[in-house]
N, C-alpha and C positions, 0 to 999 in steps of 0.2 A: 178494497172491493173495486172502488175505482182504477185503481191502478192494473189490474186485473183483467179486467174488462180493455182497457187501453191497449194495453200489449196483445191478448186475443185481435182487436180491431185491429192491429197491425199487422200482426201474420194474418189472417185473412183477406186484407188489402193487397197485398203483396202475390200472395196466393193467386188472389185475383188476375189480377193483372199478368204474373206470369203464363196461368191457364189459358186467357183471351188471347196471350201473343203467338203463344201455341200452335194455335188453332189456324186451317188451313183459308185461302182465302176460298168464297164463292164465287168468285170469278171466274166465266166461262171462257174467257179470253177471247183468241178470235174465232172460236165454233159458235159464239153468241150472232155472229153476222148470220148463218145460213138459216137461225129462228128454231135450231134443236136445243132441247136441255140441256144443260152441261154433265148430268151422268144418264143420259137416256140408253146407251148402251150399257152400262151394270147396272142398272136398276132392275133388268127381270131377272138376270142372271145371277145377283148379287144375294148368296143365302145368308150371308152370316151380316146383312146389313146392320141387328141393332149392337153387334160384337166389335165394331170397326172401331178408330180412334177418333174419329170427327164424333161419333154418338158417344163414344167417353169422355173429350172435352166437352161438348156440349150439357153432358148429364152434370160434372163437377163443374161448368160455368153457373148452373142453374142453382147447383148448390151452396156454393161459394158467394152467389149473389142475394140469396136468401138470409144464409149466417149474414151478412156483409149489415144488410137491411136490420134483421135483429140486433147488430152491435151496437148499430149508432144509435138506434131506440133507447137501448138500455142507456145507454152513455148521455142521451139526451134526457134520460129521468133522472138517473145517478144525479145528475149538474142544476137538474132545476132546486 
């Protein structure tokens, strides 16, 4: 069961980790000087915002970090 649980924790570490590198940066670069958003032009125009890949990293970062959170739980009972 332990051992189980270990290997789970691993792929989902990894998981991890790979999702977060993924993901793109929020940096506006140099349009942050002139004090606009960095997507203030597709944001109104922008229909398929919750379809995009930043909200699908996002959504599997959320998830992977949750599993992530339960593993060590469990792994820290398994141990006591």
């Amino acid at each position: 069961m332990n051992t189980t649980f270990m290997v789970l924790h691993v792929i989902v570490t990894v998981a991890l980790i790979v999702v977060v590198l993924l993901q793109e940066g929020k940096d506006p670069g140099l349009k942050g000087i002139a004090g606009s958003s960095p997507d203030a032009g597709n944001s109104f125009f922008n229909k398929n915002s919750g379809r995009t890949k930043a909200s699908l990293f996002s959504k599997m970062t959320t998830v992977l970090a949750v599993l992530f959170l339960i593993t060590t739980i469990v792994l820290c009972v398994l141990n006591a």
